[in-house]
C-alpha positions as CSV (number, residue, x, y, z in Angstrom):
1,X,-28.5,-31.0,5.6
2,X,-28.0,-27.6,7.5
3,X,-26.6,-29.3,10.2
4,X,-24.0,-31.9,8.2
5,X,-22.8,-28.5,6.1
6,X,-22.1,-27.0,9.7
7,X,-20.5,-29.7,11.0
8,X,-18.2,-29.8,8.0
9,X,-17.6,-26.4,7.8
10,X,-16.0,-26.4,11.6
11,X,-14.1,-28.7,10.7
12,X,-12.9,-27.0,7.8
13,X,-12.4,-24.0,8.7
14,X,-13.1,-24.0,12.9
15,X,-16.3,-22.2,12.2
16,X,-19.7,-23.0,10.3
17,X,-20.3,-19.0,9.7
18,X,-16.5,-18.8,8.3
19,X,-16.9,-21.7,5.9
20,X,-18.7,-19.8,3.3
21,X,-15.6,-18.1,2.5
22,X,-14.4,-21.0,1.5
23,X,-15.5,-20.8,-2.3
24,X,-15.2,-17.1,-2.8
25,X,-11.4,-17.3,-1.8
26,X,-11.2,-20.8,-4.1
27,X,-12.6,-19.0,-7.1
28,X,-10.3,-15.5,-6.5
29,X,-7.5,-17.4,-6.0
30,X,-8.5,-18.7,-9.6
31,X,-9.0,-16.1,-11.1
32,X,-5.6,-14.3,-9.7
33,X,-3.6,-17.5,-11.1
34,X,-5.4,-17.3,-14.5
35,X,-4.7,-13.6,-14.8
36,X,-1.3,-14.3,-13.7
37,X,0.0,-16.5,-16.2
38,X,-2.3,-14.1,-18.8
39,X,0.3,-11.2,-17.8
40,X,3.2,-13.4,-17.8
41,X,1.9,-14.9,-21.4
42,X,1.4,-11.3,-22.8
43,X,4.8,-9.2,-21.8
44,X,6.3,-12.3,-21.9
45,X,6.3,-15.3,-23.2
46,X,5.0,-14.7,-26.6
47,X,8.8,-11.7,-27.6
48,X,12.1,-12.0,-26.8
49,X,13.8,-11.4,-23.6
50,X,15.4,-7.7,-25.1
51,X,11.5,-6.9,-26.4
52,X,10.2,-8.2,-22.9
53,X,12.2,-5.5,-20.8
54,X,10.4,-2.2,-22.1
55,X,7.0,-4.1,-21.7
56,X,7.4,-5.3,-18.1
57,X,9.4,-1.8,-17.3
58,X,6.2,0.2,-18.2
59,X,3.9,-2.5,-16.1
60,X,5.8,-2.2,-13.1
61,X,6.3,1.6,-13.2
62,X,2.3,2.1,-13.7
63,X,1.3,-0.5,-11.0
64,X,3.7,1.2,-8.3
65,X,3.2,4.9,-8.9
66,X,0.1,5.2,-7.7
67,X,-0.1,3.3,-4.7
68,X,1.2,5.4,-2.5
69,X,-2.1,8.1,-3.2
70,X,-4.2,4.3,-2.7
71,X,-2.6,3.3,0.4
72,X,-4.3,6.1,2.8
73,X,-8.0,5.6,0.1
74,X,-8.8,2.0,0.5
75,X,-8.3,1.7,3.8
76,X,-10.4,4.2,5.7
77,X,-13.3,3.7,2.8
78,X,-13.6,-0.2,3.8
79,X,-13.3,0.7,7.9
80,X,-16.2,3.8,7.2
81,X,-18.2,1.7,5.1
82,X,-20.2,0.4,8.5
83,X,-21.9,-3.2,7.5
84,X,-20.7,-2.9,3.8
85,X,-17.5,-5.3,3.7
86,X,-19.6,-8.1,2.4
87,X,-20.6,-5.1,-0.2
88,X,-16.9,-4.2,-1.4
89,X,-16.3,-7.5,-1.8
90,X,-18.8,-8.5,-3.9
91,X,-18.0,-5.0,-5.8
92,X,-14.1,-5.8,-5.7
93,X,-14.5,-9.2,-7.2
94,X,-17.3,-8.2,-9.7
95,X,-15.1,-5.6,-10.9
96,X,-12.0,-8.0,-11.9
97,X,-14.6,-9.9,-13.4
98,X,-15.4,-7.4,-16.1
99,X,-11.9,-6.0,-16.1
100,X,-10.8,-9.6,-17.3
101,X,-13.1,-9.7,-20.0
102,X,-11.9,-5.8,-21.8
103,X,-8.2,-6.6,-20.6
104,X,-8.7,-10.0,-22.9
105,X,-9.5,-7.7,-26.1
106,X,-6.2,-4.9,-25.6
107,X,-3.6,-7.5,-24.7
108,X,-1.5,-5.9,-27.4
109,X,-2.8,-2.5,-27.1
110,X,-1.0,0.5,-24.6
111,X,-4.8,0.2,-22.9
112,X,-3.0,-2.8,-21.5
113,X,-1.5,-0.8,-18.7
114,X,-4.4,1.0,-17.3
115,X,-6.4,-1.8,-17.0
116,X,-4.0,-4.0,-15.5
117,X,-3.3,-1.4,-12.9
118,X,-6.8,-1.3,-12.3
119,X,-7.1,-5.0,-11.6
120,X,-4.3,-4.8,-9.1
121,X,-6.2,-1.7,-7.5
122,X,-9.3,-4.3,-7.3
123,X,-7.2,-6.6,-6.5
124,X,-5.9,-5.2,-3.0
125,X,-9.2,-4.0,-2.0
126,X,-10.6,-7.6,-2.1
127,X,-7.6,-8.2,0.3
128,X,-8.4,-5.5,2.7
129,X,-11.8,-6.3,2.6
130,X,-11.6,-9.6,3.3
131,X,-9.3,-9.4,6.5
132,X,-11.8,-7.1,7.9
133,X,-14.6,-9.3,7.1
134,X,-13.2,-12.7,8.4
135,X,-13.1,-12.0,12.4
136,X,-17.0,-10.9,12.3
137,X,-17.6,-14.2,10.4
138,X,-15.8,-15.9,13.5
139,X,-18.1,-16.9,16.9
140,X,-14.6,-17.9,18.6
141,X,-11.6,-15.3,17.8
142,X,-9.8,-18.6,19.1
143,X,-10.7,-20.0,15.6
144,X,-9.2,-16.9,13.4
145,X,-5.7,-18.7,13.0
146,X,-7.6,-21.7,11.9
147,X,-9.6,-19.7,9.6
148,X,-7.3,-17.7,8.1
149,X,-4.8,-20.6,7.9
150,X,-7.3,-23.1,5.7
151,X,-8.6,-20.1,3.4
152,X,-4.7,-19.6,2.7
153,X,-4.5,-23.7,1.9
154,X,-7.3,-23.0,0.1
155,X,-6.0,-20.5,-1.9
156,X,-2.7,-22.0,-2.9
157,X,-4.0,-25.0,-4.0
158,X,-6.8,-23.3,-6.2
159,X,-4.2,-21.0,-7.6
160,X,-1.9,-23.8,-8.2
161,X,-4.6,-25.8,-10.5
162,X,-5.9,-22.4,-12.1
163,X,-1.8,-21.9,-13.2
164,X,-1.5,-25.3,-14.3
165,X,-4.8,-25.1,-16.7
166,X,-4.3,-21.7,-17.6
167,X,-0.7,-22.4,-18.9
168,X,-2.6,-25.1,-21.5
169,X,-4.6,-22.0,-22.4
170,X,-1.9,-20.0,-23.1
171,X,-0.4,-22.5,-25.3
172,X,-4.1,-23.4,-27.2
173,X,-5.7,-20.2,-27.3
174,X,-3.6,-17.1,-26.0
175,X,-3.6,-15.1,-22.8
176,X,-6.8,-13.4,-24.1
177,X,-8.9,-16.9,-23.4
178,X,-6.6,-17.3,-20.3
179,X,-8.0,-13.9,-18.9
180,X,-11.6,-15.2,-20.5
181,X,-11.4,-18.1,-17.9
182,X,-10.3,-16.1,-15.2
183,X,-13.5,-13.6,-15.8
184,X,-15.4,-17.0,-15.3
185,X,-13.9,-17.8,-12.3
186,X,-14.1,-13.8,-11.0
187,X,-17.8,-13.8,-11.2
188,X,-18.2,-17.5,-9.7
189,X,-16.3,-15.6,-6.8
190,X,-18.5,-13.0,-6.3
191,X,-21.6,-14.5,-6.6
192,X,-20.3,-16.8,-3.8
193,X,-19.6,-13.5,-1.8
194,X,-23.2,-12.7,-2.3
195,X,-24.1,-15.3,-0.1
196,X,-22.0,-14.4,2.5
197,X,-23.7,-13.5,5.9
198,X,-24.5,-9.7,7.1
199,X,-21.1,-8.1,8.6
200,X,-21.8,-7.6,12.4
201,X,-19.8,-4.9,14.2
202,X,-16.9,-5.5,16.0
203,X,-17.5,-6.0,20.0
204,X,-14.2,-4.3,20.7
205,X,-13.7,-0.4,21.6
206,X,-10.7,1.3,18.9
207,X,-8.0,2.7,20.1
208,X,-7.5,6.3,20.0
209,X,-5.6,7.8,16.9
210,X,-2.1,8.6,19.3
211,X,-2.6,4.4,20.1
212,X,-3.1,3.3,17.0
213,X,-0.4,5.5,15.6
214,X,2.1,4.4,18.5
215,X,1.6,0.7,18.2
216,X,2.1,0.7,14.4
217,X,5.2,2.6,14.7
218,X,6.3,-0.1,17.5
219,X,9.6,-1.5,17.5
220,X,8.3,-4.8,16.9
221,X,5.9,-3.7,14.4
222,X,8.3,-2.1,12.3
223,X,11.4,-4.9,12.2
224,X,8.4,-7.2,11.0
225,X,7.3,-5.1,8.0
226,X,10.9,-5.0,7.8
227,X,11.7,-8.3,7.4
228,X,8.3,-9.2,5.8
229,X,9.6,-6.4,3.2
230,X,13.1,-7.9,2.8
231,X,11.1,-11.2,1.6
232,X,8.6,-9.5,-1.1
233,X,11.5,-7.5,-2.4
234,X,13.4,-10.9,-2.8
235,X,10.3,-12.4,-4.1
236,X,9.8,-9.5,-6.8
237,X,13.8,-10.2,-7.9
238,X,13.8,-13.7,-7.9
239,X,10.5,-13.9,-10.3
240,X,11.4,-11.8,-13.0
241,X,15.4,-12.4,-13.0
242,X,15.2,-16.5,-12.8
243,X,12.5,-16.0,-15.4
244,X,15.2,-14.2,-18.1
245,X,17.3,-16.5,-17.4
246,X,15.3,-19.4,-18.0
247,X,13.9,-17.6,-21.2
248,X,17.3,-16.7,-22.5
249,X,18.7,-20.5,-22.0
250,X,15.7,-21.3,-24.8
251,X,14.0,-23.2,-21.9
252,X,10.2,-23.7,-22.1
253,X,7.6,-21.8,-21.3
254,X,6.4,-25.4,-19.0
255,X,9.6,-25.1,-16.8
256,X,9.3,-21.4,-16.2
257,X,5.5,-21.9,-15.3
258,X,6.8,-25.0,-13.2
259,X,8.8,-22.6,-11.3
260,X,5.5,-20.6,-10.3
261,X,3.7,-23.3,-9.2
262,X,6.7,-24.4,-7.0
263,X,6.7,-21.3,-5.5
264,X,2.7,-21.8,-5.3
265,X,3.5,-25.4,-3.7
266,X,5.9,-23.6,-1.1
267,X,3.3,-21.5,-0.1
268,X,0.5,-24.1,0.1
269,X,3.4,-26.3,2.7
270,X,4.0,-23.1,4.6
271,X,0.7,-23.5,6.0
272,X,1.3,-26.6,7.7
273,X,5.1,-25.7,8.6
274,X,4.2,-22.3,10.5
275,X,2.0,-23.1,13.0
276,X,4.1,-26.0,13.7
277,X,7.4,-23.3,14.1
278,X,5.3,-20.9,16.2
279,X,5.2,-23.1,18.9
280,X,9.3,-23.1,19.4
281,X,10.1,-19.7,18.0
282,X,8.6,-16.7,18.5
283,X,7.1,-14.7,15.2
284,X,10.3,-12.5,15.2
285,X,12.7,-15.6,14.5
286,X,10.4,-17.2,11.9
287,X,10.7,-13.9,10.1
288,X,14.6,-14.4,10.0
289,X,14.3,-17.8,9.6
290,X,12.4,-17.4,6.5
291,X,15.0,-15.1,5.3
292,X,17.7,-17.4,6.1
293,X,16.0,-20.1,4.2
294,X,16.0,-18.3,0.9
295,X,19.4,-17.3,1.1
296,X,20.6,-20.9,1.1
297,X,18.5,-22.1,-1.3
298,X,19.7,-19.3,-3.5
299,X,23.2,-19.2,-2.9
300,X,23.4,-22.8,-3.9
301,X,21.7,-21.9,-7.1
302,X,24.2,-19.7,-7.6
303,X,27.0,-22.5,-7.8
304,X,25.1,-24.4,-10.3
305,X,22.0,-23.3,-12.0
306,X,19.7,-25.5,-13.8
307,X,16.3,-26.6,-13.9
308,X,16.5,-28.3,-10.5
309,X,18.0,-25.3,-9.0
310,X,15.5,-23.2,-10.2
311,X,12.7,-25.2,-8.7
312,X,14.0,-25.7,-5.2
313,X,14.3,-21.7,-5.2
314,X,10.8,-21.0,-6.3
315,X,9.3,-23.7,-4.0
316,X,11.8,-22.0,-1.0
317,X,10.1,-18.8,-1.9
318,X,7.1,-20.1,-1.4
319,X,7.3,-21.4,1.9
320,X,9.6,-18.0,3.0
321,X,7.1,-15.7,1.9
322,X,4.0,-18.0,3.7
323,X,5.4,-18.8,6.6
324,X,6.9,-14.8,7.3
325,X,3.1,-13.6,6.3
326,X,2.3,-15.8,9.3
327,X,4.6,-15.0,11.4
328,X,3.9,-11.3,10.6
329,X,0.1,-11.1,11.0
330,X,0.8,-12.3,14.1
331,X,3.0,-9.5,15.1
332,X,0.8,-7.2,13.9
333,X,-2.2,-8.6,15.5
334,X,-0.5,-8.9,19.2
335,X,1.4,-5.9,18.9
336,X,-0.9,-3.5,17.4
337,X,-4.6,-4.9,18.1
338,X,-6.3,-1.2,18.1
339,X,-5.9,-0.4,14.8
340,X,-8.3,0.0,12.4
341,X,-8.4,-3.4,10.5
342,X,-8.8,-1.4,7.0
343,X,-6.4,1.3,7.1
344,X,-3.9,-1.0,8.6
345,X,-3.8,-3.9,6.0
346,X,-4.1,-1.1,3.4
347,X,-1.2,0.4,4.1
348,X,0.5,-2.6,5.5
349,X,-0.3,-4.3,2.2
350,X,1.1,-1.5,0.0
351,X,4.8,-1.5,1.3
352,X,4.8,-4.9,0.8
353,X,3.6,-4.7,-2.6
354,X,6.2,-1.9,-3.1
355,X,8.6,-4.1,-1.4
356,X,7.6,-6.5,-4.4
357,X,7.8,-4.4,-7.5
358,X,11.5,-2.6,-6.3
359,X,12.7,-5.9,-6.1
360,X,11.4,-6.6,-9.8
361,X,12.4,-3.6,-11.3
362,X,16.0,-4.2,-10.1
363,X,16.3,-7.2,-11.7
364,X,14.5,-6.5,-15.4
365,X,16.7,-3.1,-15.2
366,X,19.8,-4.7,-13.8
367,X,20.2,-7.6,-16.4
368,X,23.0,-9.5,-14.2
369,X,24.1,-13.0,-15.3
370,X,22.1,-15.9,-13.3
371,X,25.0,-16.7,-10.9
372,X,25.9,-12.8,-10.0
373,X,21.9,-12.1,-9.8
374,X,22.0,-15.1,-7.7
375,X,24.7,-13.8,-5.4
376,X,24.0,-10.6,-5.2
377,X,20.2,-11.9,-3.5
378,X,21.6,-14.1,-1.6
379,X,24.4,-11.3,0.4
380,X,21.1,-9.1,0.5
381,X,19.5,-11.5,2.4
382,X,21.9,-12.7,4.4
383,X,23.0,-9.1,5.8
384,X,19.4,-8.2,6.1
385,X,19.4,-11.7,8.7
386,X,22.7,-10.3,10.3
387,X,21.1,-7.3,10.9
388,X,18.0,-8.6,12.5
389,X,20.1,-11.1,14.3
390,X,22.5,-8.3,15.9
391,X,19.8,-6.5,16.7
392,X,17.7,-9.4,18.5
393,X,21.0,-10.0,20.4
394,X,21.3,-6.5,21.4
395,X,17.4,-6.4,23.1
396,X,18.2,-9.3,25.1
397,X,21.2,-7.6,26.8
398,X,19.4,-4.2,27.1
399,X,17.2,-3.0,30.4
400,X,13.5,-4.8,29.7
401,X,12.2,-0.9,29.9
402,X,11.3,-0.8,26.1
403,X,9.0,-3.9,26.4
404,X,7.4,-2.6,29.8
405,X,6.0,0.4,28.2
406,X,3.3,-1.4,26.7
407,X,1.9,-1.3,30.5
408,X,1.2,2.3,30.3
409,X,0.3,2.2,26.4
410,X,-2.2,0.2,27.5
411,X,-3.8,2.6,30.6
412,X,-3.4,5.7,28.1
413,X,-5.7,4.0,25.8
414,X,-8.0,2.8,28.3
415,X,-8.4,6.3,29.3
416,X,-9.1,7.3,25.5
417,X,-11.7,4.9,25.5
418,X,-13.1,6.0,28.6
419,X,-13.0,10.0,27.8
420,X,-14.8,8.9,24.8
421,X,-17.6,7.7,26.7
422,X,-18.0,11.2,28.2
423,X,-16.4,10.0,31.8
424,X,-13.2,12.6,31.8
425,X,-12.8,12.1,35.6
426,X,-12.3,8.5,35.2
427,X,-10.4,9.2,32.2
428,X,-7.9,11.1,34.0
429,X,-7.6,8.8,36.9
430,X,-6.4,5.9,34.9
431,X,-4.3,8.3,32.6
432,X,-2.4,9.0,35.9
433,X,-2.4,5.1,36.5
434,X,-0.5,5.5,33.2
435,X,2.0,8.1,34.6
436,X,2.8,6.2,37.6
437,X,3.7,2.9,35.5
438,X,5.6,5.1,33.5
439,X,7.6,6.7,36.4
440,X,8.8,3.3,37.3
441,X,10.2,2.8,33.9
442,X,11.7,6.3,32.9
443,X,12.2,8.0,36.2
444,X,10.1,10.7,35.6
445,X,10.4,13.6,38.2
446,X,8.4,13.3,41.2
447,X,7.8,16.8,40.8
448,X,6.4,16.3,38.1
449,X,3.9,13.4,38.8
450,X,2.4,15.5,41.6
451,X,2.1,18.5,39.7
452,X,-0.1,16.1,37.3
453,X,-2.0,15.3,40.5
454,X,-2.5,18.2,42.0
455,X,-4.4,19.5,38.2
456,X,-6.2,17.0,38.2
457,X,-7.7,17.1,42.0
458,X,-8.2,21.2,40.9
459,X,-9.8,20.2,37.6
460,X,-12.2,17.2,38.8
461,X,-13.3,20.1,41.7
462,X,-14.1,22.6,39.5
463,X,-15.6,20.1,36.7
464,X,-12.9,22.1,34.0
465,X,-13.0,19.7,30.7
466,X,-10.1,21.8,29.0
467,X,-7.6,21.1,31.9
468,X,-8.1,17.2,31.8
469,X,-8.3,17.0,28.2
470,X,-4.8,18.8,28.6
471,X,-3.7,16.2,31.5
472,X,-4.5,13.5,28.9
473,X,-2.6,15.0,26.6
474,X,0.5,15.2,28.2
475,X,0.5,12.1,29.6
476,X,-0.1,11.3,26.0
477,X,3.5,13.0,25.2
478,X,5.5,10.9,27.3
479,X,4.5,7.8,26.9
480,X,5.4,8.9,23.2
481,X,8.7,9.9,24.2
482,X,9.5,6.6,26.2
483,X,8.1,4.5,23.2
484,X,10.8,6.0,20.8
């Protein structure tokens, strides 16, 4: 039986350790879509558009305040906490259990707010936690794209059914029995976590803070969040302003949850379609390609909204926002693969999430018309493309110096790791290594180059630490100073 449940399990998810994730993100993907529609049932569905505002003003203003303070916590707790991601989980999960089940008894209290922030909190440390936990789940790191690609199937299509049932909730019983249900799923989720193997540590050496700060602040790096931003932010607006629309039109409350699982839909499809585009384009033009998509979609609603309209945007949504989170992970994960896993999804994860709830709060405050909300997304996104366009143009024509650096960016860190391991000699060498791939990109002074060599030959001689921490250093500052 062992044997059949790992053989189905690689072919699941590409790895037999890897395929006990598959429940826990089944049943918090659940959970999420049940606690979803409770929020959308609750400031919502259940008042008028004009009494809706206030409510959904308040909810977005509590759930962004704060994350800023959160984005720098989460992160270096889940990296620091050495063998305990299986641990956070467990806790992260637990805890929107039991959140679910007060929330469901102050739906219409100002209690409300605090909680729900709170569930969000939970909410993103389950995130972080689990990308930190998945590659020490992995035997092959050839199978993480597989793996993370399935549990993402996996979670749209649980999601999807959780909507789906929890909008017959809604209409039966409230969104207090919806959030009921999702506490259900909650703790099926983290007593599936429970059973997750130990965490084993990482094989790989970290980078050195100046790395780890440099690669995140990469050019790459930076035009993906970027991008990835522009499609959250588009996300957040399209949500909240095609469901007043819909509201206001005296349209169901079927059709606007519809609309959800579309976008739910688009997201499950974007699974299949990225991999498929990564192998023509690279993760930079699915990005803009995503954006592009959304734009269309939108600007043809624009013409002519209706129920049809509505649905082709939220499924084009969908499959944006999956296959850029692709396309971005990847970026990250090539461009910037020293990082500490925690601290980077954390804060990652919160711009995006800011991203998200900017986007929403622009269109509850703005209260545009459905074909000017429409347009005015649709030239946002399309100069946001232009822009990325232009400026993709513009690197091809420029001096391949920028993308070159990464030789040296590499060395430097090499010798971090290195000095780390008490060997400062060796550190030094390769730091010069770093200098001299360097000089061939910026034209450093020759001067300068041998004055770096002739320190070091004094300070590996008379065994002085100080002076080759201090060559490290520097070397440190200009490969700085040719990355920006």
């Amino acid at each position: 039986m062992a044997t059949n449940s790992g053989g189905i399990g690689r072919r699941l998810l590409g790895d037999a350790r890897a395929s006990r994730m598959f429940p826990v993100q089944a049943f918090h993907s659940m959970g999420e879509g049940l606690f979803a529609v409770s929020l959308v049932g609750s400031l919502f569905f259940n008042v008028s558009v004009d009494a809706a505002r206030p409510r959904i003003l308040l909810y977005l203003a509590i759930t962004m305040a704060p994350f800023a303070v959160l984005a720098p916590l989460i992160g270096p707790v889940i990296d620091k906490f050495k063998g305990g991601h299986r641990a956070i989980l467990i806790l992260s999960i637990g805890g929107r259990a039991a959140m679910a089940l007060l929330l469901a008894t102050q739906l219409k209290t100002l209690l409300l707010y605090p909680q729900a922030f709170v569930m969000v909190v939970l909410a993103k440390v389950y995130g972080v936690a689990r990308n930190a936990l998945v590659p020490s789940l992995v035997d092959d790191r050839d199978h993480l794209v597989v793996v993370n690609s399935h549990l993402a199937r996996v979670g749209a299509v649980a999601g999807v059914i959780a909507a789906v049932g929890g909008i017959g909730i809604l209409e039966l019983g409230g969104a207090g029995w919806v959030l009921r249900a999702g506490a259900v799923c909650y703790g099926l989720g983290a007593i599936a976590a429970s059973r997750l193997p130990p965490h084993r540590a990482p094989d790989a050496i970290t980078g050195s803070p100046v790395v780890e700060a440099t690669e995140m602040h990469g050019p790459g790096v930076l035009a993906a969040t970027k991008g990835m931003a522009g499609i959250r932010m588009a996300t957040g607006f399209t949500v909240f302003h095609v469901g007043f629309t819909l509201k206001s039109a005296g349209e169901p409350s079927l059709l606007i949850g519809s609309v959800v699982g579309m976008t739910a839909l688009g997201g499950f499809a974007g699974t299949f379609v990225a991999p498929r585009l990564r192998r023509r384009w690279d993760p930079q033009l699915m990005i803009t390609a995503s954006l592009l998509l959304v734009a269309l979609v939108a600007s043809v609603a624009a013409l002519r909204f209706h129920a049809s309209t509505a649905l082709a945007l939220g499924a084009a949504l969908g499959l944006a926002g999956s296959v850029g989170r692709r396309a971005f992970d990847g970026v990250v994960q090539v461009e910037a693969p020293h990082t500490q896993r925690g601290q980077a999804f954390a804060g990652l994860e919160t711009r995006l999430e800011v991203a998200w709830v900017i986007g929403a709060l622009i269109a509850v405050i703005a209260r545009a018309p459905d074909w000017l909300g429409l347009l005015l997304l649709t030239t946002g996104l399309g100069l946001l493309s232009a822009d990325r366009l232009i400026g993709r143009w513009t690197a091809s024509h420029l001096p391949l110096a920028s993308t070159r650096v990464a030789v040296p960016l590499r060395l430097l860190e090499t010798a971090e790791a290195v000095a780390a391991q008490g060997d400062r000699q060796q550190a030094v060498l390769v730091a010069l290594a770093a200098a001299d791939a360097l000089a061939t990109i910026e034209a450093l002074p020759t001067d300068e180059i041998a004055s770096l060599r002739r320190r070091a030959i004094e300070a590996s001689a008379s065994n002085n630490q100080e002076v080759e921490d201090q060559l490290i250093r520097e070397v440190h500052e200009l490969v700085i100073q040719a990355v920006k």
